[in-house]
N, C-alpha and C positions, 0 to 999 in steps of 0.2 A: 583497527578501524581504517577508515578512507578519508582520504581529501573530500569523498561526496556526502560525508555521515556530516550530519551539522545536530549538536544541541541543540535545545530548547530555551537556554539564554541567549545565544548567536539566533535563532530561527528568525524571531519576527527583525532584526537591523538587516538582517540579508535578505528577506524579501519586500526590506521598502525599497531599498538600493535597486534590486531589479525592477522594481513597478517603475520606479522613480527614472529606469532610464527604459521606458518603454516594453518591457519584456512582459506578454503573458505566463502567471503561472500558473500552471496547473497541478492539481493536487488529488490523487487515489491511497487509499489507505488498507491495508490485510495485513494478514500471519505469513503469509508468503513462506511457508514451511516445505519444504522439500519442491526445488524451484522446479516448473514442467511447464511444456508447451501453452498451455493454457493462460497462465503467468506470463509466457512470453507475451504473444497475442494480447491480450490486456494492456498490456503497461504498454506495449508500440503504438496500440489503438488510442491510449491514452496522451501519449507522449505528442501525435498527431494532432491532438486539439489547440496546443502552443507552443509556446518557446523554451520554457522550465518546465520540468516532471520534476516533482516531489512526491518522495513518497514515503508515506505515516505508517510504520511499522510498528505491528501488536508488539510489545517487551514480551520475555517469558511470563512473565504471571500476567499480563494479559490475555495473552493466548490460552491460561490454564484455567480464565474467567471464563473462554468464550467455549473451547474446545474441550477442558476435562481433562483430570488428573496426567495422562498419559501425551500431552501434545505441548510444547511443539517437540518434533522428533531433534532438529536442531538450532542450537541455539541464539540468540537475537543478534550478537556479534557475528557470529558467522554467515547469518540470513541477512544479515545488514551488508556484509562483505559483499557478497554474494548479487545481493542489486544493484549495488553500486558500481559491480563491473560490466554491466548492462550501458551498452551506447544511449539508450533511450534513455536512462535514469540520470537525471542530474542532482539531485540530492536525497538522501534518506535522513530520516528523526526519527528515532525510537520513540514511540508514547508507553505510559503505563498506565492508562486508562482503558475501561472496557470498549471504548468509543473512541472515536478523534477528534469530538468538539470542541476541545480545548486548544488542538493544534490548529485545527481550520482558525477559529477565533483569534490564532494570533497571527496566522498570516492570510486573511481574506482572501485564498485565490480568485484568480478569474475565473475559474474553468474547477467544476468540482467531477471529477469520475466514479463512476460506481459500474459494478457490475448489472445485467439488462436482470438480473434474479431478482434486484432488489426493487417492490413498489415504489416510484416515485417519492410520497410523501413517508415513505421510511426512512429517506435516505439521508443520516445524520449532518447535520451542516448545513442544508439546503437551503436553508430559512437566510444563514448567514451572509451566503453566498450570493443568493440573488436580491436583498435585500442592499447588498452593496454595487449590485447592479450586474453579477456574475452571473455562470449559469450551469444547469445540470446536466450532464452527459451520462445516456447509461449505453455502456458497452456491451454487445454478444457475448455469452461467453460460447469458450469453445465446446462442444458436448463430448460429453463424456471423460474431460479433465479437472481430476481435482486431487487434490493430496489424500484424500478421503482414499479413493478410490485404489492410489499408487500404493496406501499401504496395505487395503486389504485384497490386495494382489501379492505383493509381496507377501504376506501370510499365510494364503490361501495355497502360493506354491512353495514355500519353505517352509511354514510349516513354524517360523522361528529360529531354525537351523541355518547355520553356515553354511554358505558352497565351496 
């Protein structure tokens, strides 16, 4: 893991600390499974809205809640690694919940992101967040990126097979 990976008992003392000294944070949450441009663009767009990115990472049996026996392709430690070495990312938390309301609930950000796919009132947290006087951002995505797509290219020209 990273200096950026923070628990779930650490999460909410580290982000009073930063509220407490003025720091917006901002908070998006995925599978972020096999990292692509798309990913990128998101979390910079997101990281744009304040001064903390935090981001709420599906655990593996999360992801096999949302995505299906087969996903994620790698695993949460390593996808955690992996954001963390991102300039834009200031902290990741594993959840293992099929949602991140638990995690939004314990550190109120300022600043909630979501992808522009997701309807307004679908977007999990929202209630929390502007209720504490936050607000919702939904980002572009980029078209035609998605991990969806990366792997059934890779399929599609291997075939399964090694090159």
């Amino acid at each position: 893991m990273s200096e950026k990976t923070i628990g779930k008992r650490e999460l909410k003392a580290w982000a009073q600390a930063l509220k407490g000294a003025g720091k917006t944070i901002v908070f998006t949450n995925g599978c972020f499974d096999l990292l692509h441009i798309g990913h990128v663009r998101y979390l910079k767009a997101a990281k744009a809205q304040g001064d903390i990115l935090v981001v709420g990472l599906n655990s593996d049996s999360s992801v096999r809640m949302i995505k299906g026996p087969n996903r994620p392709v790698v695993p949460e430690n390593e996808r955690a690694e992996v954001l963390a070495a991102l300039a834009c990312v200031d902290m990741v938390t594993i959840f293992e919940e099929s949602d991140p309301l638990m995690t939004i609930r314990t550190i109120v950000p300022d600043v909630l992101v979501k992808g522009a796919d997701w309807a307004e009132d679908a977007i999990v947290g929202r209630a929390v967040v502007e209720a504490a006087g936050g607000r919702v951002v939904r980002v572009p995505l980029t078209a035609g990126a998605s991990t969806t797509r990366v792997i059934e290219t890779i399929l599609a020209n291997y075939g399964g097979k090694e090159t």
